[in-house]
C-alpha positions in Angstrom: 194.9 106.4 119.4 194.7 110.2 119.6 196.1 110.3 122.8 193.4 111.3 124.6 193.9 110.6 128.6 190.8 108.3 129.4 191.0 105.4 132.0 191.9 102.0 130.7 188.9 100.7 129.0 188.4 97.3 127.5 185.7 95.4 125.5 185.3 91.8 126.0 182.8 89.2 123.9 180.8 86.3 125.5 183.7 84.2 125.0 186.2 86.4 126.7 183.9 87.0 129.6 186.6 84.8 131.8 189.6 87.6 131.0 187.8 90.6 132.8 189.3 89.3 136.3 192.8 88.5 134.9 192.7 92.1 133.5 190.9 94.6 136.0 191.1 94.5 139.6 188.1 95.6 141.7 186.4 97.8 142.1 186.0 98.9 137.9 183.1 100.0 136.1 180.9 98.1 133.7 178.6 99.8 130.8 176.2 98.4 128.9 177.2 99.4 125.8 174.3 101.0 124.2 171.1 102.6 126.0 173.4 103.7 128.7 172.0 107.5 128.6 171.3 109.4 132.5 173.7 106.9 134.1 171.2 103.7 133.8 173.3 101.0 132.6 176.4 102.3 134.3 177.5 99.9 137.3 180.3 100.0 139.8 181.6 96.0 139.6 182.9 95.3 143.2 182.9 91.7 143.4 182.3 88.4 141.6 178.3 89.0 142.5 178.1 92.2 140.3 180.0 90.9 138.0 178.3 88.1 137.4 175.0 90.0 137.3 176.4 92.5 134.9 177.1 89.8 132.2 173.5 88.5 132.6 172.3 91.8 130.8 175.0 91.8 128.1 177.4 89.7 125.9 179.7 92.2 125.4 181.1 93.8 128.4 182.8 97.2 128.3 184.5 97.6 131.0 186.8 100.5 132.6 189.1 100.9 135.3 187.5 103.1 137.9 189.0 106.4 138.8 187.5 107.5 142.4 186.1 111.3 141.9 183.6 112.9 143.9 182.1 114.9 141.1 182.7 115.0 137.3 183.3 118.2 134.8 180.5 118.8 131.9 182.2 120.9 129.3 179.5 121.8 126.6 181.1 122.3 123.0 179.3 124.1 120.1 181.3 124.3 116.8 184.7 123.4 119.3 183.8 126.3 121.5 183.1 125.9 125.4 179.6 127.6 125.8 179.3 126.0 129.3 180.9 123.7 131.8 179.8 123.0 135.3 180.9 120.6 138.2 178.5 116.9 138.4 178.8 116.4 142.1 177.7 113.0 143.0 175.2 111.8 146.2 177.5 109.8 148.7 175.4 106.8 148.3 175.9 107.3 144.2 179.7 106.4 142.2 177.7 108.3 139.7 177.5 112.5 139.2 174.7 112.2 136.2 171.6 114.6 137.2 169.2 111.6 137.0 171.1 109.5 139.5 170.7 112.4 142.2 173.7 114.5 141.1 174.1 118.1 141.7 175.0 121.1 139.5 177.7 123.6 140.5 179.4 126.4 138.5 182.1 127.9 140.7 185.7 126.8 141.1 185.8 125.6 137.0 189.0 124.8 136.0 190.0 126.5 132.9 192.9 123.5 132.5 189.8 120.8 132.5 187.8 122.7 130.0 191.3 122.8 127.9 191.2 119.1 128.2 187.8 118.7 126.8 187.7 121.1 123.9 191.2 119.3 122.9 189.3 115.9 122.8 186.4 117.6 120.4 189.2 119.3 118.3 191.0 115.7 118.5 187.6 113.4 117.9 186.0 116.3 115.1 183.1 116.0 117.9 181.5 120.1 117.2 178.7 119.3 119.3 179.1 117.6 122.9 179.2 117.3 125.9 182.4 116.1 127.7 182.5 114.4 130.7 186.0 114.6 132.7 187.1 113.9 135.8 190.4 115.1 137.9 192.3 112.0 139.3 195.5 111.3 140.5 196.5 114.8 139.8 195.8 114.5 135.9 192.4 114.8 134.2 190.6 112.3 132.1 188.1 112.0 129.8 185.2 109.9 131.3 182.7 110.1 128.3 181.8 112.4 125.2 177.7 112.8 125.2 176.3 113.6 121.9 172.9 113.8 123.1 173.7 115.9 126.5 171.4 116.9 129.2 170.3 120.3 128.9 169.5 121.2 132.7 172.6 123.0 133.2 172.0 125.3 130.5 168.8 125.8 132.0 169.6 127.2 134.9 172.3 129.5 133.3 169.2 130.7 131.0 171.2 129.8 127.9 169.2 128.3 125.0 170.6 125.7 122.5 168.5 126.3 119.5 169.6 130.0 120.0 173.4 129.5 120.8 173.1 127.0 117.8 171.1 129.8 115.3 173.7 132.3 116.5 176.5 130.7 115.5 175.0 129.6 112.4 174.7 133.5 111.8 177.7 134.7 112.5 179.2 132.3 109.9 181.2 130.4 112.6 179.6 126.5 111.9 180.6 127.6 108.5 183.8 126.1 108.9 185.8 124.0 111.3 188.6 125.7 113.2 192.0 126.0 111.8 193.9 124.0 113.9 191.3 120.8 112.0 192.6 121.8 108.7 196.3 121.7 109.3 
């Protein structure tokens, strides 16, 4: 609705179960749609089998298309502002990039058009605290996921602290109010 570019991503209920197939093609992605935090409840659905096993765990299936990546863009938002964003590089046994799946930080070769795309999507969503989750595909960038309750290893090893980036901020007067490009 906000035009946000985000692969195609569909809920179904129990009784629409049978429309997945007639809908997504394999391979796609299946969530569980709460508790999904560190990439547990996040499944690659490659054939009738996972499938099926997948809707044993839930009634409602969300369900996205799958965009191949190797790795995945954090961008870390505080008040709108990108404080940090680093590459997710997944394991090649892993779809996944999250840290807890055996994912791997990087900082070099950031993409200031991908960080663009994220801090658009928290100006867009009124989001002043996140961490966005994109991924390059198909030559155009997508927003996988928005993390209100993000992983704080890659500020970690950038020595950055949120309770102080947060306290600063608050300081200065900037979470004071939102930028102006919210209040036109």
């Amino acid at each position: 609705m906000l035009g946000i570019p985000h692969p195609r991503t569909k809920f179904f209920y129990a009784r629409h179960h049978g429309d997945i197939l007639q809908e997504f093609p394999f391979p796609f992605v299946a969530k569980i749609p709460r508790c999904s935090a560190r990439g547990r409840g996040v499944f690659l659905i490659r054939h009738a089998r996972d499938l099926a096993r997948y809707l044993n765990v839930t009634s409602v299936a969300y369900i996205q298309e799958y965009l191949p990546h190797e790795r995945d863009l954090r961008v870390i938002l505080i008040n709108y502002d990108p404080v940090l964003a680093y590459w997710r590089e997944r394991t090649s046994d892993n779809f996944r990039t999250n840290l807890y799946q055996g994912g791997t930080i990087r900082f070099k070769g950031i993409p200031q058009e991908g960080i663009e795309v994220g801090k658009k999507a928290a100006l867009s969503c009124r989001w002043d605290d996140v961490g966005m989750d994109l991924i390059f595909s198909n030559g155009n960038w997508y927003v996988i996921e928005a993390n209100m309750k993000y992983g704080r290893k890659g500020l970690k090893m950038k020595n950055m602290d949120l309770k102080q980036l947060i306290r600063k901020k608050l300081l200065s007067g900037e979470l004071l109010a939102p930028p102006a490009t919210l209040t036109k």
